[in-house]
TIFIKOL-469081 format. One record per residue (C-alpha): residue number from 1; x, y, z. Coordinates in steps of 0.02 Angstrom, whole numbers. Example, Ala and Ser with C-alpha at 12.3 -4.5 7.8 and 13.67 -1.06 7.14 Angstrom:
BEGIN
site k=1&xx=615&yy=-225&zz=390 .
site k=2&xx=684&yy=-53&zz=357 .
This chain:
BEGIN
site k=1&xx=-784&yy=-1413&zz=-637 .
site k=2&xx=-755&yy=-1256&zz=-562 .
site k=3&xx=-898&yy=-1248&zz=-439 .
site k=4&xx=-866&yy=-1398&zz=-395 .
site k=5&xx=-668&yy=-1379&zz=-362 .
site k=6&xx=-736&yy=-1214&zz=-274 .
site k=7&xx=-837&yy=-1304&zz=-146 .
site k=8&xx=-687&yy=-1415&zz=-104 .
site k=9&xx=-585&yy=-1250&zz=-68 .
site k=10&xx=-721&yy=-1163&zz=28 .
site k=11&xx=-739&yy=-1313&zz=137 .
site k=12&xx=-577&yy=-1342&zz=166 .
site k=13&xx=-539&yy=-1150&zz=196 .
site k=14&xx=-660&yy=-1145&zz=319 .
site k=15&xx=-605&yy=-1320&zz=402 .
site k=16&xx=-418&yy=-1242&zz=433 .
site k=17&xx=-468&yy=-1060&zz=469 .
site k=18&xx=-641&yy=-1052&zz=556 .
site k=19&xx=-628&yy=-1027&zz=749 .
site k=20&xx=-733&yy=-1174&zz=798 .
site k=21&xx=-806&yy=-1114&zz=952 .
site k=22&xx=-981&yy=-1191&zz=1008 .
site k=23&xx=-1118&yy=-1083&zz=931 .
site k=24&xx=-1159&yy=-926&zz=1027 .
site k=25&xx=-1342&yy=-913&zz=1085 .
site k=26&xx=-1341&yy=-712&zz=1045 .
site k=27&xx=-1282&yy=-689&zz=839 .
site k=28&xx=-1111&yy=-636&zz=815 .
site k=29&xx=-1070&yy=-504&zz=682 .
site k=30&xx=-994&yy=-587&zz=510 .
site k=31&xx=-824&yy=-638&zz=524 .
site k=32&xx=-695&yy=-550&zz=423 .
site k=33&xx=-668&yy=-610&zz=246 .
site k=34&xx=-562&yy=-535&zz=114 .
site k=35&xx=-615&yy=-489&zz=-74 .
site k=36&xx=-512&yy=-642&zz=-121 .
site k=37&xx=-605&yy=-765&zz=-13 .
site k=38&xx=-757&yy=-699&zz=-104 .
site k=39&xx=-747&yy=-845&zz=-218 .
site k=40&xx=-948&yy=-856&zz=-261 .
site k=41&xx=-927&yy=-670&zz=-306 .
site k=42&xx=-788&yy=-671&zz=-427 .
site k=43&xx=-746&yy=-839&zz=-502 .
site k=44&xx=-920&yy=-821&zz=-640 .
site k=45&xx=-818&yy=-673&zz=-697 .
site k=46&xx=-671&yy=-755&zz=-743 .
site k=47&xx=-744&yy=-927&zz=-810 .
site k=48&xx=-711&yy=-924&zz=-1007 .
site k=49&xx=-588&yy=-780&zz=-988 .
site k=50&xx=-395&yy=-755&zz=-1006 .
site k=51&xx=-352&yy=-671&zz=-831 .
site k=52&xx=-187&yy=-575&zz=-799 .
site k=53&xx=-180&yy=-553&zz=-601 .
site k=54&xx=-93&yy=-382&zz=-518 .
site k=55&xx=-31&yy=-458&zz=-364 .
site k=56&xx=123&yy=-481&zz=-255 .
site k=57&xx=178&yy=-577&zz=-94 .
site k=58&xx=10&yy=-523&zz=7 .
site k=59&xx=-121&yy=-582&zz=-104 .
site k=60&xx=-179&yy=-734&zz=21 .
site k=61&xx=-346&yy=-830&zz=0 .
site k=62&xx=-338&yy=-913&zz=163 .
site k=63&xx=-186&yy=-1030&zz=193 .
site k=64&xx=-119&yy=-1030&zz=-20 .
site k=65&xx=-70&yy=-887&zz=-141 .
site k=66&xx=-219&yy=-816&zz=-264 .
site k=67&xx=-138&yy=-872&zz=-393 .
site k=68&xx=-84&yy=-1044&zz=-348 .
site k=69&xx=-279&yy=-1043&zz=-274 .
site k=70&xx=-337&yy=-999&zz=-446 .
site k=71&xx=-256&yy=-1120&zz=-549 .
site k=72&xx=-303&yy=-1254&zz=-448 .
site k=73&xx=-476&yy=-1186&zz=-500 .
site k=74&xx=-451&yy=-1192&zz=-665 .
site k=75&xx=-462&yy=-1015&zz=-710 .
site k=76&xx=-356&yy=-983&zz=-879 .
site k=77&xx=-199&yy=-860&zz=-788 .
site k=78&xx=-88&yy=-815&zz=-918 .
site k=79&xx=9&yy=-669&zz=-845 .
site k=80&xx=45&yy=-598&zz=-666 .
site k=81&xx=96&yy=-428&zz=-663 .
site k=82&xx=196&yy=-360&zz=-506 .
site k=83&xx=209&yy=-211&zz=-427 .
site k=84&xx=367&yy=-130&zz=-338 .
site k=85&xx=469&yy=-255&zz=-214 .
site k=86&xx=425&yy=-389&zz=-348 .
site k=87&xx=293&yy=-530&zz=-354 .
site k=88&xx=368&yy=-638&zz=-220 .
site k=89&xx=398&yy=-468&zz=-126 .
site k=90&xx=594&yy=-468&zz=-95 .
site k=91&xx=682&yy=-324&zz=-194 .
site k=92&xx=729&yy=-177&zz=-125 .
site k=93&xx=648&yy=-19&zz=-121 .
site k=94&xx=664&yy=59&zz=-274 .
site k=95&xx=755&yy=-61&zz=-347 .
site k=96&xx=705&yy=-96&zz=-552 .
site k=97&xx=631&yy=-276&zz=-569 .
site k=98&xx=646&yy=-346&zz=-712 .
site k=99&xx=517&yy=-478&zz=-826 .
site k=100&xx=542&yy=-640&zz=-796 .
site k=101&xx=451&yy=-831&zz=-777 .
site k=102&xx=402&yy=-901&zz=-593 .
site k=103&xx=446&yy=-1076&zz=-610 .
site k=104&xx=313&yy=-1120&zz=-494 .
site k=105&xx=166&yy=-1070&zz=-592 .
site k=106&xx=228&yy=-1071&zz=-763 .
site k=107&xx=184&yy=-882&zz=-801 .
site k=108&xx=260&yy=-743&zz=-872 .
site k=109&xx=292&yy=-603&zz=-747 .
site k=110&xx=287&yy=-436&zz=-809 .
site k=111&xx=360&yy=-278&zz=-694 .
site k=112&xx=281&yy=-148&zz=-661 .
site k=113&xx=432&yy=-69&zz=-577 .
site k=114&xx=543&yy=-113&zz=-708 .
site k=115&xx=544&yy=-51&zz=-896 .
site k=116&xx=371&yy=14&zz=-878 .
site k=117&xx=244&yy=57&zz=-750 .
site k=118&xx=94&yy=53&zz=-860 .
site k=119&xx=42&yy=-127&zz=-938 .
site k=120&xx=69&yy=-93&zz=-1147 .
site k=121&xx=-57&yy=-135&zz=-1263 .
site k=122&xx=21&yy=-284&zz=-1323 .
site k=123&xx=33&yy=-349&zz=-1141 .
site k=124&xx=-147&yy=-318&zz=-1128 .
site k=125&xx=-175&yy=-408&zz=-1287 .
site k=126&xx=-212&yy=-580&zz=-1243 .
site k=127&xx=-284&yy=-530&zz=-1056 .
site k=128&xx=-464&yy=-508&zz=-1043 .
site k=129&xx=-476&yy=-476&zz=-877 .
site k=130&xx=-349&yy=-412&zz=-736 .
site k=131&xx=-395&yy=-457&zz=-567 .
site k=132&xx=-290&yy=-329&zz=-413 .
site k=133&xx=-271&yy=-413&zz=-249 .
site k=134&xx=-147&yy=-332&zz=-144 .
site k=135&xx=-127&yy=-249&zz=23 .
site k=136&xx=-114&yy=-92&zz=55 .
site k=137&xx=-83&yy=48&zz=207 .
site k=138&xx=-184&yy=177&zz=153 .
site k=139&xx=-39&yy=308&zz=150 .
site k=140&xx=-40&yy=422&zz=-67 .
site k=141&xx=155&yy=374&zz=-57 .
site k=142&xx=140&yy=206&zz=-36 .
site k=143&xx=147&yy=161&zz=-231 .
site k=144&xx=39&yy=2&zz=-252 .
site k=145&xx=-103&yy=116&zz=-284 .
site k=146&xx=14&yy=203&zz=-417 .
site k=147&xx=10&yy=28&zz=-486 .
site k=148&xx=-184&yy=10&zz=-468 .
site k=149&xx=-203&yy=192&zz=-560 .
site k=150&xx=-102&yy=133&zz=-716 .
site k=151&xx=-187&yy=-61&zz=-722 .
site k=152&xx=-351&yy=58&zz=-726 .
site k=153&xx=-286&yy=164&zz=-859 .
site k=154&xx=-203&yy=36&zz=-959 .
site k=155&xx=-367&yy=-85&zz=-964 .
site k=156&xx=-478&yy=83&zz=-980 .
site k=157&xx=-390&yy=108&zz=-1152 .
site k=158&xx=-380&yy=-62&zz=-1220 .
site k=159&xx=-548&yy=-83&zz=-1183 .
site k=160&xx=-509&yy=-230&zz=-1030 .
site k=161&xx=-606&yy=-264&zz=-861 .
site k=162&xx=-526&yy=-240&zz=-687 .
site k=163&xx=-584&yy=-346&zz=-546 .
site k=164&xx=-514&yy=-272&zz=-356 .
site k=165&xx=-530&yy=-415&zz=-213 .
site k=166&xx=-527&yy=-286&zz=-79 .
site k=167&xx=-436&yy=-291&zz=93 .
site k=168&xx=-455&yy=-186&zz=240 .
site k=169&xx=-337&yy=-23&zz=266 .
site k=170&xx=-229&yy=-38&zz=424 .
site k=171&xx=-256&yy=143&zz=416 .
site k=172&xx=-424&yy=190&zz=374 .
site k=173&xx=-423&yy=368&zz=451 .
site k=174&xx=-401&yy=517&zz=337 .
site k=175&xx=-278&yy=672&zz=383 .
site k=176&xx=-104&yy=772&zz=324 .
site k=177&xx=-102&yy=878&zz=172 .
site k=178&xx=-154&yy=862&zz=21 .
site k=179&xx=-55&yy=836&zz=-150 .
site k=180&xx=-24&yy=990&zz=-245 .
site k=181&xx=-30&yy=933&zz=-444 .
site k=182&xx=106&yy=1012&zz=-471 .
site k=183&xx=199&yy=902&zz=-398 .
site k=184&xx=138&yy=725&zz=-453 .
site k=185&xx=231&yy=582&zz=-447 .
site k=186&xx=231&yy=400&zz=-443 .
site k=187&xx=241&yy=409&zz=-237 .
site k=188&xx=78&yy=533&zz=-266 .
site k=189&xx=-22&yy=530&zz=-405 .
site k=190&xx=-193&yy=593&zz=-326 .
site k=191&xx=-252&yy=757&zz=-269 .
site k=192&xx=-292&yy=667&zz=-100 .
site k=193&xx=-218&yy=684&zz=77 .
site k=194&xx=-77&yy=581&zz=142 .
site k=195&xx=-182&yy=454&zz=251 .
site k=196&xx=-317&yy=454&zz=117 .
site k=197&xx=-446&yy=336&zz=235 .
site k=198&xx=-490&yy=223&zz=66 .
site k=199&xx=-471&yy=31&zz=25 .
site k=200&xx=-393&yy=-7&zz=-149 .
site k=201&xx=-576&yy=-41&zz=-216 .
site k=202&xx=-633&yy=139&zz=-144 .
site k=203&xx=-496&yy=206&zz=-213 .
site k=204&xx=-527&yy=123&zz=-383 .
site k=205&xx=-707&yy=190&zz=-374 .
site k=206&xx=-634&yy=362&zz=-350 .
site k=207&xx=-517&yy=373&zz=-467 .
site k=208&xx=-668&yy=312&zz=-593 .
site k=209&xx=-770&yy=438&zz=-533 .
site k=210&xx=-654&yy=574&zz=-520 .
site k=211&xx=-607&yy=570&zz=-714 .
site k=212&xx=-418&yy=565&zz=-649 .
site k=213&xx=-367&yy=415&zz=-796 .
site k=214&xx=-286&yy=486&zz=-956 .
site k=215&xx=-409&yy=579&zz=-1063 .
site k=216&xx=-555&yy=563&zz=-941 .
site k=217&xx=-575&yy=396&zz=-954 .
site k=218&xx=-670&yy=277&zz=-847 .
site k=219&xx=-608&yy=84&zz=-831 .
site k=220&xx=-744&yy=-48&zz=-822 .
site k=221&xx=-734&yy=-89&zz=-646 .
site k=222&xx=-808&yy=-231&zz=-519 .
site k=223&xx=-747&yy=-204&zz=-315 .
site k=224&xx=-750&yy=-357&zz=-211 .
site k=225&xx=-785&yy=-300&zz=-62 .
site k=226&xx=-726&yy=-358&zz=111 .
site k=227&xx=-842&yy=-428&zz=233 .
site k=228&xx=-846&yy=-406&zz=417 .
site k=229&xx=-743&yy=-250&zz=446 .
site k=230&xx=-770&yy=-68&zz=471 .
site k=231&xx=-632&yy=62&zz=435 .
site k=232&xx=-645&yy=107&zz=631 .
site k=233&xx=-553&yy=-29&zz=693 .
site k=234&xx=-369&yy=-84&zz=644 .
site k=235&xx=-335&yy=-235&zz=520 .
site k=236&xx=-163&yy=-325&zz=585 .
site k=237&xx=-92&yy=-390&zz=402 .
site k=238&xx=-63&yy=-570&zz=415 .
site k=239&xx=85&yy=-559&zz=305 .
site k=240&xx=217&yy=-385&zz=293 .
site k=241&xx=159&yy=-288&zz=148 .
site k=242&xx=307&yy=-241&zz=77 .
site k=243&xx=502&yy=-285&zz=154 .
site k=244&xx=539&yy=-155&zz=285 .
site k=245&xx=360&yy=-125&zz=356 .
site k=246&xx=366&yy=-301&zz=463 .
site k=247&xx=251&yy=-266&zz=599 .
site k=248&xx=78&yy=-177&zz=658 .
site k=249&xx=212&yy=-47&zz=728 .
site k=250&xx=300&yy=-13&zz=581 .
site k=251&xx=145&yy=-4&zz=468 .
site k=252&xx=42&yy=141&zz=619 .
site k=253&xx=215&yy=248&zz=612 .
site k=254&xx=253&yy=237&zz=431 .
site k=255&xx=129&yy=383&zz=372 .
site k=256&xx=217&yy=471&zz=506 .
site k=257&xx=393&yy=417&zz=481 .
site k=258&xx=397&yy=403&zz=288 .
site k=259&xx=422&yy=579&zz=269 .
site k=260&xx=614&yy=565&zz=351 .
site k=261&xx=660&yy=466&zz=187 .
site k=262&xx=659&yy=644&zz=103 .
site k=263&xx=790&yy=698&zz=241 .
site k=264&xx=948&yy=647&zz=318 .
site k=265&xx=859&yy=540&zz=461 .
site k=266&xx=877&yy=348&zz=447 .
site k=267&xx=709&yy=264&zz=481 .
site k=268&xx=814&yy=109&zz=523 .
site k=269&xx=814&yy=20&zz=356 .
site k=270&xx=958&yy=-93&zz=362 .
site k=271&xx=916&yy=-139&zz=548 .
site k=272&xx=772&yy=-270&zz=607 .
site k=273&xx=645&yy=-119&zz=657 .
site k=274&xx=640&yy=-17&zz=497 .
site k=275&xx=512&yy=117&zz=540 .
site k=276&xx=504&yy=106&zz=718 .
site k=277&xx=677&yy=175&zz=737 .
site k=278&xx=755&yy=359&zz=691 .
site k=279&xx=925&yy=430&zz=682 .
site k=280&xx=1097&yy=496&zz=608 .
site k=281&xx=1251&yy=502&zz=639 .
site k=282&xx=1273&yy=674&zz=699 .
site k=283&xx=1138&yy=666&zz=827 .
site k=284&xx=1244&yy=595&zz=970 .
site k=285&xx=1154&yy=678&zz=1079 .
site k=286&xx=996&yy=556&zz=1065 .
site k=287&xx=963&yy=412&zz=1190 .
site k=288&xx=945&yy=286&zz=1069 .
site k=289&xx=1063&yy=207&zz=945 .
site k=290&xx=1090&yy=72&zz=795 .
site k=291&xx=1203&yy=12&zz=667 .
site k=292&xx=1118&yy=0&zz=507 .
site k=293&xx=1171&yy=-161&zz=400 .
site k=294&xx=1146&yy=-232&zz=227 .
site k=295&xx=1006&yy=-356&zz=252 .
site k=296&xx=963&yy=-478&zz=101 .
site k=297&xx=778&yy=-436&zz=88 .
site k=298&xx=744&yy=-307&zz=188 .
site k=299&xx=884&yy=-162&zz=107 .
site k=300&xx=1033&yy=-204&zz=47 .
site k=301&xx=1138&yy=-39&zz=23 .
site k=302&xx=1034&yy=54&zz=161 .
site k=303&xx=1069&yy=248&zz=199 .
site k=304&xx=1227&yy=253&zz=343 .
site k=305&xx=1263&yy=67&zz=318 .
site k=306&xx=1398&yy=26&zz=460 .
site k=307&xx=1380&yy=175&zz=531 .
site k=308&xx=1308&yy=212&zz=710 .
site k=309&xx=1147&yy=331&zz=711 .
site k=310&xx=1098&yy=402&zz=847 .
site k=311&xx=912&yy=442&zz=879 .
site k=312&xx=744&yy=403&zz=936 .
site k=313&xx=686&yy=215&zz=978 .
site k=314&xx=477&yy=220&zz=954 .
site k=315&xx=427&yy=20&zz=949 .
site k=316&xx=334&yy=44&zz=1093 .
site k=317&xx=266&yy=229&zz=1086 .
site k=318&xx=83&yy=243&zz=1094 .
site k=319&xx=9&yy=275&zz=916 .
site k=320&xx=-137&yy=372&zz=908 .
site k=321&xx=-248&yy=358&zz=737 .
site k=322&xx=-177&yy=541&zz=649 .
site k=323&xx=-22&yy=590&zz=567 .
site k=324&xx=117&yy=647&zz=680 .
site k=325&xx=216&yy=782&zz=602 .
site k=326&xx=299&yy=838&zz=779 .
site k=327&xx=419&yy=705&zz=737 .
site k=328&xx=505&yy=799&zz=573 .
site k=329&xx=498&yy=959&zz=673 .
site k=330&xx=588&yy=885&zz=827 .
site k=331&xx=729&yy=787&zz=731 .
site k=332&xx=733&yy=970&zz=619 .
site k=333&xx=774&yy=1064&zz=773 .
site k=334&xx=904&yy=947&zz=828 .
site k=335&xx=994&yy=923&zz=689 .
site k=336&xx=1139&yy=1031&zz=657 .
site k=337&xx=1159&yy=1052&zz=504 .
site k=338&xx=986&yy=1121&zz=468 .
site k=339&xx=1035&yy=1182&zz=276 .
site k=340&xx=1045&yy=1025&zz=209 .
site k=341&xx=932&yy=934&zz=322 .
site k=342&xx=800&yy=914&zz=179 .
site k=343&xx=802&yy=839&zz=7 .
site k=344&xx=715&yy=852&zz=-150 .
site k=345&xx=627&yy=734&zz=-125 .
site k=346&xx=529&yy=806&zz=52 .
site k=347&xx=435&yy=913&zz=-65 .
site k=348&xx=384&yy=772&zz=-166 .
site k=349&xx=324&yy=645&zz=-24 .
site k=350&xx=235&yy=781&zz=57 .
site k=351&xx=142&yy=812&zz=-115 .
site k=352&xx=194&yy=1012&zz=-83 .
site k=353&xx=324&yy=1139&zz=-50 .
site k=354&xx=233&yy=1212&zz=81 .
site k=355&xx=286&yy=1079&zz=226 .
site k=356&xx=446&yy=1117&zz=216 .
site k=357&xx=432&yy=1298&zz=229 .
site k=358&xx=325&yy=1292&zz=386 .
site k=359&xx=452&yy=1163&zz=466 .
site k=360&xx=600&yy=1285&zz=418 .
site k=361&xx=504&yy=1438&zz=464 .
site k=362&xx=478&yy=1363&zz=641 .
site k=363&xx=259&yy=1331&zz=619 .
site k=364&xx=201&yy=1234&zz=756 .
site k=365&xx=119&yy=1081&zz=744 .
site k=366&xx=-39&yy=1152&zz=768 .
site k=367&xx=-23&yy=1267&zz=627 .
site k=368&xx=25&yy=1152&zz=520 .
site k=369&xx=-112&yy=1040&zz=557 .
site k=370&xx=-247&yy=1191&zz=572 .
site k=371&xx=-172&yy=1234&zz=382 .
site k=372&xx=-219&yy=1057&zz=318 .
site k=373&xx=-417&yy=1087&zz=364 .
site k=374&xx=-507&yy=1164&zz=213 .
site k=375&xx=-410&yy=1047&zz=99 .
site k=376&xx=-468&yy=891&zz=215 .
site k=377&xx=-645&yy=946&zz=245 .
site k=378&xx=-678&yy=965&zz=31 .
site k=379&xx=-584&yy=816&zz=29 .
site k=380&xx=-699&yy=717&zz=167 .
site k=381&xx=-841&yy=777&zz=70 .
site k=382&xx=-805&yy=719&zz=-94 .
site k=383&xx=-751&yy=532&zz=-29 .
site k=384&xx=-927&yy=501&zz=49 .
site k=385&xx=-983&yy=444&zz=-134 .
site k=386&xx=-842&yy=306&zz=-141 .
site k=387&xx=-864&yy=226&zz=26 .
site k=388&xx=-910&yy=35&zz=46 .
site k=389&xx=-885&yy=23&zz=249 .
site k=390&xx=-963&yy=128&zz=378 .
């Protein structure tokens, strides 16, 4: 039943989404095709199994939801756990989401951002299998791969498979500094650079292979790999990964830009650019200006609300494949209140104290970045084992 249902889907997948272009006379490369369209690959795992599925707003086969894709399939779902901004992708940053049912499906929905961030035992207990499918940006802070480390964990102890349908990383290139242990959170749980250059199912590999899970442990694991992309050239996400990075803009500037939400700079949450837009109130000096506002579903209590910020406008700016710190140091040095331009939580984004010091201490850029090297070059050297794209 499955098989055939499956055939039905592929067809009719490839009926609404093929470009359908008279054949070429020279063979074109293999056209791009997420983990989750891997149906051949995946679905034997799942037949005879109870399946919970880690996924949120992004996890598309084709034209339908994975999960709506999957019980059309017949595969026995009987949980979906969600990650931060919720399953249908809507809360706030940071905001707590709480358990609930999605009338559409008929499944329990069980937060991960809520009253735990690691699935319990007895919401393992009648999963067999948990399948990941969501998209990433490639950036430690951005905490879906927080999510994947404690699926990993959880399953690793309870003795429960984990199935990743990869997708491509809109930023596959590696650089910034790496995470201190010291000062591990759930916005940077590995000791890996900021733009770590790894898909979820790399990442999953390395985290296996690294011994970072509780205790040593190593989950039973199966990547589904992506077909038809290297990590060289830039993946536009068909859908916004999470509320406030809406475009291919916002998501190149955000491992740039993120690093402002440990300071007094707005990045524009509460306007209709978040992340392509910086400012504050007290630069009035900048050419640029906007009003942030509550917006249902992108930020609704966002920092300055109804107040005018003045600052930097970058939707257009060029954006080169590396992580622009000149950005911090500039709004640092106009800012005029320099004492209590950083928060707590700088050090903690940046995965270090030592950022902040060089920023304060007036480092150039070039320092900073020259200060990064050994850390990247052990760390470039260690990921060559976890790769699955050239």
């Amino acid at each position: 039943m499955i098989r055939f249902t499956l055939i039905a889907v592929c067809v009719s997948s490839y009926l609404h989404c093929a470009d359908r272009r008279p054949a070429a006379t020279v063979e074109e490369p293999p056209a791009l095709e997420v983990g989750a369209l891997q149906f051949e690959r995946y679905l034997p795992l799942l037949e005879g199994q109870r399946v919970a599925l880690v996924v949120n707003h992004t996890s598309m086969a084709g034209n339908m939801h994975l999960a709506d894709t999957l019980k059309a399939l017949g595969v026995n779902l009987v949980k979906i756990f969600a990650p931060e901004h919720g399953f249908r992708g809507t809360a706030d940053p940071g905001e707590h989401i709480e358990d609930g049912v999605d009338r559409k499906l008929g499944l329990p929905v069980v937060s991960l951002y809520g009253n735990n961030r690691k699935p319990t035992p007895a919401q393992l207990e009648d999963v067999d299998i948990a399948v990941f499918d969501i998209q990433d940006v490639g950036t430690r802070f951005y905490t879906y791969i927080s999510t994947l480390h404690y699926v990993m964990e959880a399953c690793a102890e309870s003795g429960k498979k984990v199935v990743v349908l990869d997708r491509p990383n809109p930023n596959g290139y590696v650089d910034g500094p790496m995470l201190d242990t010291a000062f591990r959170s759930f916005v940077g749980m590995h000791p890996i650079p900021v733009v770590h250059g790894l898909t979820v199912g790399e990442l999953a590999r390395m985290i296996n292979g690294e011994g970072w899970l509780a205790g040593g442990l190593e989950c039973e694991l199966e990547v589904i790999p992506v077909t038809g992309w290297s990590r060289d050239e830039f993946y536009s996400c068909p859908v916004r990964p999470s509320p406030n990075l809406p475009n291919d803009q916002a998501i190149r500037l955000y491992p740039s830009l993120c690093f402002f939400e440990g300071t007094v700079i707005s990045v524009g949450r509460g306007t209709q650019t978040p992340f392509q837009v910086i400012g504050n109130p007290l630069l009035t000096d900048m050419p640029y200006h906007f009003t942030p506002v509550s917006i249902e579903g992108m930020m609704k209590n966002p920092p300055f609300e109804n107040q005018v910020c003045y600052g930097l406008d970058l939707r257009d700016v060029p954006v080169e494949p590396r992580l622009n710190i000149q950005y911090v140091i500039d709004m640092y040095n106009a800012y005029p209140d320099k004492k209590n331009f950083f928060t707590r939580y700088f050090n903690t984004l940046a995965g270090n104290d030592i950022l902040r010091q060089q920023i304060e201490a007036g480092v150039s850029e070039a320092e900073i970045r020259e200060s990064w090297k050994p850390g990247l070059e052990a760390y470039l050297q260690m990921r060559e084992k976890y790769l699955l794209y050239q």
